[in-house]
C-alpha positions, 0 to 999 in steps of 0.5 A: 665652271661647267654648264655655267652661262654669262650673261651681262646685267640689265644697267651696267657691265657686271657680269651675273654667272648663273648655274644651271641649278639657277634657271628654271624651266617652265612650260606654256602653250607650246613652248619651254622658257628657261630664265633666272628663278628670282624670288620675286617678280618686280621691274628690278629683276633683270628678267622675269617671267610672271606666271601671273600673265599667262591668261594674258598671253593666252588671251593675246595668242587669241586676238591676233590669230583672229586679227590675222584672220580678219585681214587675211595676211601674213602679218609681222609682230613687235613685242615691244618688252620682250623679258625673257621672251615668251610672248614673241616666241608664242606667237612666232610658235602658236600663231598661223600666218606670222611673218617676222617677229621682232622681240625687243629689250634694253636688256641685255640680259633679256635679249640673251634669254630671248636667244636662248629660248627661241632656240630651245623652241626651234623658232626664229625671231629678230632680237632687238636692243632698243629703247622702247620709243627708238625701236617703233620709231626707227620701224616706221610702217614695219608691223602689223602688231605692235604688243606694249606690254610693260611693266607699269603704264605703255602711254610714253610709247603710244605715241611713237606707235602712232607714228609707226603703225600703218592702215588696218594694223593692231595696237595690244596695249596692257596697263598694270597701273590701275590704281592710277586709271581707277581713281586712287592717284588722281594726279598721277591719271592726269600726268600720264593720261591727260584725264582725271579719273574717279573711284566709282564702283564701275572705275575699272571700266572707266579705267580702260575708257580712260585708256582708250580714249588717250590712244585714240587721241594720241594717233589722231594726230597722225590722221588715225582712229580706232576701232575697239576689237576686245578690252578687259580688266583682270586681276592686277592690269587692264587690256585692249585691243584696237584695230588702226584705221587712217583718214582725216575725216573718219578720224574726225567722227571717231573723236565724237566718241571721247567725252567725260562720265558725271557721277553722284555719289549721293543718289548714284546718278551718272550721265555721259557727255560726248565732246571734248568741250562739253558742257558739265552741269556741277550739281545733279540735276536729281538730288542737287549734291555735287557732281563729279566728272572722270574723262576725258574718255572712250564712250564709243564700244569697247568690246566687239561681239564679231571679233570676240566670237572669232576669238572663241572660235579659235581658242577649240583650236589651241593649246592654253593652259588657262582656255577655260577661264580665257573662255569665260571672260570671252563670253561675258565680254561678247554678252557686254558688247551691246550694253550701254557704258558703265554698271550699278553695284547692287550692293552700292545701290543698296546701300544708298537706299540703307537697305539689306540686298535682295538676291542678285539673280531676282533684281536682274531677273526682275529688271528683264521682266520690265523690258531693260537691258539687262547684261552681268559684267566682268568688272564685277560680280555684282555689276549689272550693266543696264538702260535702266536709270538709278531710279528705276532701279531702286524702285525695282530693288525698293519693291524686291525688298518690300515684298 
């Protein structure tokens, strides 16, 4: 049939024809990608391509330019689940100073739209048909970035990017599990993760520390630690970006920063315990009710205001469709870098208290007055990331209400 493509199925030989009234064309930043118009965006689908991601990606195209900048070098790319490969060819396309860009799939079908869209976009990249862990494995020292992007949880493959990534390198890892990392699957957090996650009001965050701490712990068996560039949680998934560094004894310190998060539910106390080891009181030590731990985690900084000022910088210079509200989360993740760790929902709070809430803006104008750290979240449009303790702020809160 005439202007009709073969191509090969993801799992087996059946050959799917489609015409080209069946693939679909759709613009993003510079390039053009053509792929299958599935109804449905799901991991059945032999390829895809989720229009949900893109502030992901123009994100993503943000961070390693900004990397690229800060090691001041041609850098080399594995986007480590290519799909229908927008995110290698965007970055081969958008990105300054790129080197190769290895786009892999165990999809045959991928790797032939991969193909098809790097030539429709005039670009070159190294299209590779590897099980995810085999590609990094057989890659050892290769990239600059490695990107694991997949669909569901990336922590079968940190490993074998620890085993893989080389001094001053960039781990991208994207995390669409979160009803496991914020508390819903417990027992799935602790299969995948090695941590026992709990659903607080802040569990979105807790949910990137828990993240993170399980990087970091998985390539510190190669002698490797991590300095946490920029992290977020948006819509269906959670993201970071962590920049590799080497040696035992640096390797060692950073590991001070993994440790457990104890909440009260009752009272909303919360404290953080550093160390692996760490000593959990089991009742709280304010109203006596039952204390509940989440960890072990990252409790160091997961947000980096240097790097994230250079990502700002750099988005005046690009084409992204979803710029200004990449440019919103950017400032609000800059404004958190100072912050202490976790935040009160002044709802939760208020209702603790049984009584109605006062307008947001008047507690955190109020928490100012007293001299707190006092930062609005992305987590939360109601979350206020704070030193004041929970008494503190519900004396603050009581008195607004009272007056």
């Amino acid at each position: 049939m005439e202007n009709n493509h073969n191509y090969q199925n993801n799992y087996n030989t059946e050959i799917k024809t489609y015409s080209e009234d069946e693939l679909k064309i759709i613009e993003e930043g510079k390039v053009q990608i053509k792929f299958p118009d599935f109804d449905k965006v799901s991991s059945d689908a032999p390829v895809f391509y989720n229009p949900r991601m893109e502030f992901n990606r123009d994100t993503s195209i943000l961070a390693l330019q900004a990397y690229q900048r800060e090691v001041d070098r041609e850098i080399n790319i594995c986007d480590l689940f290519g799909g229908s490969g927008i995110r290698g060819i965007r970055y081969k396309k958008e990105i300054d100073g790129v080197g190769d860009v290895a786009v892999n799939d165990i999809s045959p079908l991928a790797n032939e739209f991969t193909r098809i869209n790097a030539e429709l976009n005039d670009v070159e990249v190294e299209i590779d048909q590897k099980e995810a862990n085999n590609e990094l494995r057989s890659n050892m020292g290769r990239f600059d970035v490695i990107d694991i992007d997949p669909f569901g949880t990336p922590s079968p493959f940190v490993d074998s990017a620890g085993y893989n990534l080389k001094r001053d390198s960039l781990l991208c890892l994207t995390a669409t599990d979160t009803s496991c990392l914020c508390g819903t699957y417990v027992e799935s957090c602790i299969r995948k993760y090695n941590a026992k996650s709990y659903k607080s009001e802040y569990c979105h965050e807790n949910g990137i520390r828990i993240l993170i701490g399980f990087a970091a712990l998985t390539l510190a068996k190669y002698q490797k630690y991590i300095e946490v560039k920029m992290s977020h949680s948006s819509d269906h998934y959670m993201r970071t970006y962590l920049k590799v560094r080497k040696g035992s004894k640096a390797t060692d310190e950073s590991l001070k920063n993994i440790g457990y998060i104890a909440h009260c539910k009752h009272c909303l106390y919360r404290e953080e315990l550093k160390g692996l080891a760490s000593s959990i009181s089991e009742t709280c030590p304010e109203c006596g009710e039952k204390l509940i731990t989440a960890g072990p985690m990252w409790l160091g900084p997961v947000q980096n205001e240097e790097f994230i000022d250079s990502m700002i910088e750099i988005a005046d210079e690009k084409e992204l469709n979803q710029k200004k509200k990449v440019l919103k989360l950017l400032n609000s993740c800059k404004i958190e870098a100072n912050a202490p760790s976790t935040f009160y929902d002044i709802h939760k709070v208020c209702r603790a208290l049984k009584i109605s809430a006062p307008k947001f803006d008047k507690v955190f104008d109020k928490l100012e007055e007293e001299g707190f750290i006092t930062v609005k979240t992305h987590y939360s449009p109601l979350g206020i990331k704070t030193d004041a303790n929970n008494k503190e702020l519900m004396k603050i809160i009581q008195e607004l209400v009272d007056e």
